[in-house]
Short mmCIF file of the C-alpha atoms (twelve columns), coordinates in Angstrom:
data_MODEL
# 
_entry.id   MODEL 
# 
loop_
_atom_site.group_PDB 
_atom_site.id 
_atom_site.type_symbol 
_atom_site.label_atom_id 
_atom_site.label_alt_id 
_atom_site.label_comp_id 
_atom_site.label_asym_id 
_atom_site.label_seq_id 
_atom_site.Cartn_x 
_atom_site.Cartn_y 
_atom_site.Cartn_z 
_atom_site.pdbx_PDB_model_num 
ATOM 1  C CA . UNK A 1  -43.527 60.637 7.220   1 
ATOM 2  C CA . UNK A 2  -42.583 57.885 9.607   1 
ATOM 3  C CA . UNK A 3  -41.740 54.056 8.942   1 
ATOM 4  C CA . UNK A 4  -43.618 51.491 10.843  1 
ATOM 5  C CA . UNK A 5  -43.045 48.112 12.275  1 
ATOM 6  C CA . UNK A 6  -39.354 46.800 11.023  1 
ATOM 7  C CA . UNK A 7  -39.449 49.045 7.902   1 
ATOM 8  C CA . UNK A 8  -36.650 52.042 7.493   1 
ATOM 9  C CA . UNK A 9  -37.982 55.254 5.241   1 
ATOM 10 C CA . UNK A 10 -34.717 56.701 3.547   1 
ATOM 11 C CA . UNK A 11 -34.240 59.575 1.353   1 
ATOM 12 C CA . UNK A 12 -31.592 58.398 -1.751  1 
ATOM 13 C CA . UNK A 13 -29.051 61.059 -1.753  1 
ATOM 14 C CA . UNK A 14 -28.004 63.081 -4.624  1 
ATOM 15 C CA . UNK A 15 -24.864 63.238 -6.664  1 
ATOM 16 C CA . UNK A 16 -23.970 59.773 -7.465  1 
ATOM 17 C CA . UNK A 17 -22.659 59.021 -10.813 1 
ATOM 18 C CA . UNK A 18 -25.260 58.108 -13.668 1 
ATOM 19 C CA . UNK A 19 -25.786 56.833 -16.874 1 
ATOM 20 C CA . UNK A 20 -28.833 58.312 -18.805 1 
ATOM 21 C CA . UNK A 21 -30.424 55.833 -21.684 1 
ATOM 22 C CA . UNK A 22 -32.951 57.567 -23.553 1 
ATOM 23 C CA . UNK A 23 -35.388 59.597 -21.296 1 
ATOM 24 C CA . UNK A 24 -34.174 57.991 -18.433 1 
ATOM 25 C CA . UNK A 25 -31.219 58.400 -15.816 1 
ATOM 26 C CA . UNK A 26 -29.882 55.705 -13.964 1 
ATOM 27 C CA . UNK A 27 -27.093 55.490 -11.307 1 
ATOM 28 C CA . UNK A 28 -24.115 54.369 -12.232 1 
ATOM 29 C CA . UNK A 29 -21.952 53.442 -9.371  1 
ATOM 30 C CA . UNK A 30 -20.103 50.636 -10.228 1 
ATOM 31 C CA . UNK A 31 -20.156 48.636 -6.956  1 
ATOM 32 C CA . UNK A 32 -23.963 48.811 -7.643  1 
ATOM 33 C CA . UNK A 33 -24.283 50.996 -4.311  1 
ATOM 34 C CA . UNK A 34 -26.622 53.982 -3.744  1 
ATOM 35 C CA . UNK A 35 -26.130 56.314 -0.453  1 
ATOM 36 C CA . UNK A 36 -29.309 57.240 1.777   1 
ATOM 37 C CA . UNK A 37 -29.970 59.335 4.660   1 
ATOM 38 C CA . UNK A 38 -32.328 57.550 7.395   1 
ATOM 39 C CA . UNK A 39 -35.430 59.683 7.895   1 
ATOM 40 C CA . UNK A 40 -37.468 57.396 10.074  1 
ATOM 41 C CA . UNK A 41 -37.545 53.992 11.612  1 
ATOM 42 C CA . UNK A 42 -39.870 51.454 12.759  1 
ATOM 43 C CA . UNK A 43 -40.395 50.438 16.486  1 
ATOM 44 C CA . UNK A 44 -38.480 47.133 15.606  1 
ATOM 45 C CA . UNK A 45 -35.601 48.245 13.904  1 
ATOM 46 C CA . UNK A 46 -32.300 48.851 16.176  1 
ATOM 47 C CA . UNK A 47 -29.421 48.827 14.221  1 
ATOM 48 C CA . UNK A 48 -29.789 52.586 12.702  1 
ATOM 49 C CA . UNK A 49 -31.793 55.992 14.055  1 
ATOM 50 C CA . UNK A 50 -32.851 58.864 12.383  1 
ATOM 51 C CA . UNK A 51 -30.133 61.365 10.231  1 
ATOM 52 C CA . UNK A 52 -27.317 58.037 10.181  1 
ATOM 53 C CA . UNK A 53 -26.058 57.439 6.499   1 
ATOM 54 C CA . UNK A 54 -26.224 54.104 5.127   1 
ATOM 55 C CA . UNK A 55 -25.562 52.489 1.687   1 
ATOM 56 C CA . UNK A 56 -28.066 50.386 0.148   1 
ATOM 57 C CA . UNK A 57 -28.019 47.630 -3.242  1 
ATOM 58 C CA . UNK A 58 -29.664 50.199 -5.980  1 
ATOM 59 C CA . UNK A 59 -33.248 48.857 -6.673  1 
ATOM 60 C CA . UNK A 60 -33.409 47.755 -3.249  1 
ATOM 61 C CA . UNK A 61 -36.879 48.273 -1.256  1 
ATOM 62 C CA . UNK A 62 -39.951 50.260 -2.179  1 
ATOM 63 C CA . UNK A 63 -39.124 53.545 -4.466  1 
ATOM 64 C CA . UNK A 64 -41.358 56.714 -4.030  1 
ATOM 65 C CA . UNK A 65 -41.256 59.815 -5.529  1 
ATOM 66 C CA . UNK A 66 -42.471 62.844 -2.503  1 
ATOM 67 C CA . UNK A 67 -42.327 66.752 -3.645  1 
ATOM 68 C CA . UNK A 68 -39.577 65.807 -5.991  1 
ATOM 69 C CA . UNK A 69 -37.403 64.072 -3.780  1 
ATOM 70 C CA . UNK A 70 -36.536 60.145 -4.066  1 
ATOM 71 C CA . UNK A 71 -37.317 57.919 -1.181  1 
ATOM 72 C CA . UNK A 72 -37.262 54.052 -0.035  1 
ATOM 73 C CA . UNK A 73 -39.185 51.417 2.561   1 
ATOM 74 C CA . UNK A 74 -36.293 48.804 3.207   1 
ATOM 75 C CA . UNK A 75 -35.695 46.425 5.699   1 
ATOM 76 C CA . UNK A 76 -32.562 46.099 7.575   1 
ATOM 77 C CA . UNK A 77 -31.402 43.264 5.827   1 
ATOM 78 C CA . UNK A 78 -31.074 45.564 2.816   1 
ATOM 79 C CA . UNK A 79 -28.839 48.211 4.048   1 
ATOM 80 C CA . UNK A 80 -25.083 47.165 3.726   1 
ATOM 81 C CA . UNK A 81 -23.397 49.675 5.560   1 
ATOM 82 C CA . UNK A 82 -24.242 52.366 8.192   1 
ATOM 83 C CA . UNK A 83 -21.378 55.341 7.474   1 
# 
């Protein structure tokens, strides 16, 4: 997979705490925060690369679901911190 233009393709990480209302399961983390791994970037983008870490507002971008695993399409203005 690879992000185009000024788009950033991140895989939400795992292990966050959550709160689970009926079927579903929803983080928890009370500064509203979800950590991602950086996968890919557009040509645009040069404030992160490939493999950083970066926390990101849960809800923030587009959320897809790829052989099981949980990825986003943000922008840079949506990540808050680079780890």
């Amino acid at each position: 997979m690879k992000a185009i233009e000024s788009r950033i393709l991140l895989q939400v990480l795992k292990g966050g705490p959550t709160e689970k209302i009926g079927s579903f399961e929803l983080p928890s983390d009370p500064n509203g925060l979800e950590k991602a791994k950086v996968i890919s970037v557009g040509a645009k983008v040069e404030e992160v690369k490939a493999g950083d870490e970066v926390y990101i507002y849960q809800g923030a971008g587009k959320e897809f679901v790829k052989d099981g695993e949980k990825y986003r399409v943000v922008s840079s203005s949506e990540i808050i911190v680079v780890l």
